[in-house]
C-alpha positions as CSV (number, residue, x, y, z in Angstrom):
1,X,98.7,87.5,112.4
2,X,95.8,84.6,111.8
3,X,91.8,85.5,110.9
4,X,89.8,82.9,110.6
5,X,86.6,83.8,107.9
6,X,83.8,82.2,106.5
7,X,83.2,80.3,103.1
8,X,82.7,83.4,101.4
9,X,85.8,84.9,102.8
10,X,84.2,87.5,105.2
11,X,84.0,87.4,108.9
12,X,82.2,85.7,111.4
13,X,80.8,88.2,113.8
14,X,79.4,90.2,110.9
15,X,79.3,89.0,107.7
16,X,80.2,92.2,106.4
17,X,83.9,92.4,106.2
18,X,85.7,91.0,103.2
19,X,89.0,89.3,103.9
20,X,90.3,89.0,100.1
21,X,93.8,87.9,99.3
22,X,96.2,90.2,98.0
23,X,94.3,93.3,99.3
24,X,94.4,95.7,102.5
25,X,91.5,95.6,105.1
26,X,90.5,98.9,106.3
27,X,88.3,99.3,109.4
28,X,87.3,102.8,108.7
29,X,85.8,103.3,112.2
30,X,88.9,102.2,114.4
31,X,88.5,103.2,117.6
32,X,92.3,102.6,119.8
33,X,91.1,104.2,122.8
34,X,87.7,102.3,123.4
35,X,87.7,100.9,126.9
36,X,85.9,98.3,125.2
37,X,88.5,95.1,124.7
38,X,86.1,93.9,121.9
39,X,85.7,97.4,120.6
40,X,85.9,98.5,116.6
41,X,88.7,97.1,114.6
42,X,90.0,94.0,112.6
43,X,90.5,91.4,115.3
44,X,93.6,88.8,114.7
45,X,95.4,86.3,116.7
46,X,98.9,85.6,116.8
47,X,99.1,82.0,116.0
48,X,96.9,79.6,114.2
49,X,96.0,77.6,117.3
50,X,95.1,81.1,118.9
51,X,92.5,81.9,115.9
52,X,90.7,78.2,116.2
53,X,89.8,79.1,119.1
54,X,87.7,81.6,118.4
55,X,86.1,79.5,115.8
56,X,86.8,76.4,114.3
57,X,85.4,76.2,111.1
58,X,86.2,78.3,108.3
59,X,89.4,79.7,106.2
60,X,92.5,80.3,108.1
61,X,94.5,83.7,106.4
62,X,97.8,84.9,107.4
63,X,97.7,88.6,107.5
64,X,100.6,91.3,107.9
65,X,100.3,94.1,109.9
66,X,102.0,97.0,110.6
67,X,102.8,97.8,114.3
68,X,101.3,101.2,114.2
69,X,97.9,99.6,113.1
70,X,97.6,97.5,116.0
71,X,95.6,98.0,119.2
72,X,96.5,95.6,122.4
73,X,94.0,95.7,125.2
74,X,96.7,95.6,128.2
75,X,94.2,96.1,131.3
76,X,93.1,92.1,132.4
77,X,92.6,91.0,129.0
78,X,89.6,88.3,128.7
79,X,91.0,87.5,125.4
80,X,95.0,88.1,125.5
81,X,95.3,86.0,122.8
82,X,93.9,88.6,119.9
83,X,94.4,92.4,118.9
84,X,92.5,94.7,117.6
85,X,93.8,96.4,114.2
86,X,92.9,99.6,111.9
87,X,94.1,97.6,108.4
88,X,95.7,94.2,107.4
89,X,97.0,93.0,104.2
90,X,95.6,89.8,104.0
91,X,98.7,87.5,102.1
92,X,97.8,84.0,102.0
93,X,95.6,81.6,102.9
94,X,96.8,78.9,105.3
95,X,94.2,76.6,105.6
């Protein structure tokens, strides 16, 4: 899976969350059931291209996630190309 961060290596929407390599990301208030597609959790994309377009500037990191961590809002998706997920190890920077 792809994140796209700012310069400082934290996320866009806000700010707060620190994407550093070589460490696990915990959202500590995951919420799976939220009826919410854009609800609490680590969002990632798929693919690279998939990321960019939810911004275009930034760091690109590839980040490994376990399937039980992962969140997929089935129900006419606005966005089916993310997820939402409760931790990520963040491995390497791509770009």
């Amino acid at each position: 899976m792809y994140k796209i961060v700012n310069e400082e290596y934290k996320d866009f929407w806000t700010d707060s969350v620190l994407y550093k390599i070589g460490t696990v990301v915990n959202c500590p208030d995951f919420d799976e059931n939220s009826a919410l597609e854009c609800g609490k959790g680590l969002h990632l994309s798929p693919t690279i291209d998939e990321a960019k377009q939810f911004n275009q500037s930034g760091h690109i990191l590839k980040c490994l996630v376990d399937k039980k961590d992962v969140f997929v809002f089935e129900i006419n998706p606005q966005y089916p190309n993310k997820v939402r997920c409760r931790k990520v190890f963040v491995k390497e920077e791509v770009f």
